[in-house]
N, C-alpha and C positions, 0 to 999 in steps of 0.2 A: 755536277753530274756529266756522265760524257753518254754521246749518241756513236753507234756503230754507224759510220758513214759506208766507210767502205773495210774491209779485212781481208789478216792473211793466214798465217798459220798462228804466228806467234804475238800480231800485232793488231789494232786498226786502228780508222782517223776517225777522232772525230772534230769536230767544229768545235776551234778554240773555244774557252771558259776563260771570261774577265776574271773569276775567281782566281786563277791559276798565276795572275798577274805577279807575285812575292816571286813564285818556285824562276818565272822568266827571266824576272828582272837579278836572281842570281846567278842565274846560267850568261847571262846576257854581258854581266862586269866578272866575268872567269878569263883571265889572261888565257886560259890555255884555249878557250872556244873564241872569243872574242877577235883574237891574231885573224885566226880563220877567214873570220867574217868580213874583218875590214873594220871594226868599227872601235878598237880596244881603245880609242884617243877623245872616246866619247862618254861623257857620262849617263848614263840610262839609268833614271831614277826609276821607285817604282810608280810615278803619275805617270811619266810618259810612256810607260809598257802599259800601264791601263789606260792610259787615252789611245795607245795604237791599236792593241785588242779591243777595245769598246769600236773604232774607226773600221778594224778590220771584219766585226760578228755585226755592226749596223748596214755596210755593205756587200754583205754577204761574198766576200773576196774568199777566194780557197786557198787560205790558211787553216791548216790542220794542228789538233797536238797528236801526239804520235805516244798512242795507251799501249802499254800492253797488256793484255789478254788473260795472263795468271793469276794479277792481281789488281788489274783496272788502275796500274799507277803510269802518269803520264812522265814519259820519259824525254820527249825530244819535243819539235813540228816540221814540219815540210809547207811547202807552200807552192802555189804557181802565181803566175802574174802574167798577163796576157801583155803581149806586148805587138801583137799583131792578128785582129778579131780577122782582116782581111786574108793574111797567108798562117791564121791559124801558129801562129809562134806564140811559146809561151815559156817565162824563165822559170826556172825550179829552183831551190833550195832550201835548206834546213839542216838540221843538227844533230844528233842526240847531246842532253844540255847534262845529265847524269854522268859525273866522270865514272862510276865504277860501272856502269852499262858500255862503257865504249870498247868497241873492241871484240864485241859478243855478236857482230854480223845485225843489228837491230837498225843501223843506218841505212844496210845497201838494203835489206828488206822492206824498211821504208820508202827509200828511193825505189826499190822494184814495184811497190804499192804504192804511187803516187804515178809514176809512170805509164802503172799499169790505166790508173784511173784520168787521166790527162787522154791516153787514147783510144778506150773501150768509152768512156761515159761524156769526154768533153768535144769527143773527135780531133784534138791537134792534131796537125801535121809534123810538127819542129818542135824539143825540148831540149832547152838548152844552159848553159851554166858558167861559171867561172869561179876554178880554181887556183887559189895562191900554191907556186911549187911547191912550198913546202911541207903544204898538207898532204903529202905521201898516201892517209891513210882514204883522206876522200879522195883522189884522184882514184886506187887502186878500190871504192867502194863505186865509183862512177864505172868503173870500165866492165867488173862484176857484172851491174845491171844494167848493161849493155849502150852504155855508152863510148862514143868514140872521139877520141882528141885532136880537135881539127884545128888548133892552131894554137897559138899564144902569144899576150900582150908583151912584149918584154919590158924590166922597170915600171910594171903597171901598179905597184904597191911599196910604198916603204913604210918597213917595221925593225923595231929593234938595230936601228943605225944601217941597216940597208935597204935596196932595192929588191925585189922577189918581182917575178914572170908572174903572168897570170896565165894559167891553162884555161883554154874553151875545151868542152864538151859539147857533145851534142846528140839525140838518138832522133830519127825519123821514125814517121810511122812506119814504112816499110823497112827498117833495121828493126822497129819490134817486132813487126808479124812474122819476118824470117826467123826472128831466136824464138819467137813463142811455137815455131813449126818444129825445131829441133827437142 
């Protein structure tokens, strides 16, 4: 069952489901998502996507899956991870794990609904991420929902017999309340 945590037009979060643990764990070993992530040199069975989701819904961490709304089928999740309770910094990321959903604007909508709710509901101050270059399609779904590219790792990943950059993003509060005024 999914809870409407937070929505948008075409989406919303809600608090992962250990059930959903099979749909993850094949998103999770998809070369084409996996690159992304960083993690394609790993095996992710499906105990340890339901020991992470049982770890993540026992802790009440904001990990979301990412429903949508037409037909209540979970397509992706997004997530934050505090990484500073003091200056309010919190990392972001997630997927859409559906290859034939990708591409249909359901990411950066997610990212604009996670962003949104990191700082109307959690108050962060700093949201922030890291992008492998080659991901073209999230860098250009970061920038969408208003994030901005303040720098990058160079050689901070190798895949496929090379080296790749890693792009930072970042949106402050005060870069969301000025686009939320526009």
């Amino acid at each position: 069952m999914y809870y409407k945590k937070y929505e948008s037009d075409r989406l919303f979060l809600s608090p992962m489901n250990v059930d959903d643990h099979q749909i993850y764990t094949k998103w999770i070993n998809d070369e084409t998502l996996s690159c992304g992530l960083g993690n394609f040199r790993f095996n992710i069975t499906e105990l340890s996507e339901k020991e992470w989701i049982e770890k993540v819904c026992k802790n009440g961490e904001h990990h979301y899956s990412i429903i949508r709304k037409e037909d209540n089928k979970v397509i992706g999740t997004y997530g934050l991870e505090v990484k500073s309770e003091v200056s309010r910094r919190f990392h972001v990321g997630g997927f859409i794990g559906e290859i034939d959903e990708r591409g249909k604007g359901y990411g950066t909508e997610a990212l604009k609904l996670i962003t949104k709710f990191a700082f109307e509901i959690l108050n962060a101050e700093t949201l922030f991420s890291g992008i492998y270059a080659f991901n073209k399609a999230s860098i250009k779904s970061a920038k969408k929902a208003g994030y901005k590219v303040s720098g990058k790792f160079r050689n901070a990943y190798f895949y496929n017999g090379e080296y790749h950059d890693e792009i930072c993003v970042e949106i402050t509060k005060e870069d969301y309340l000025e686009s939320k005024e526009q």
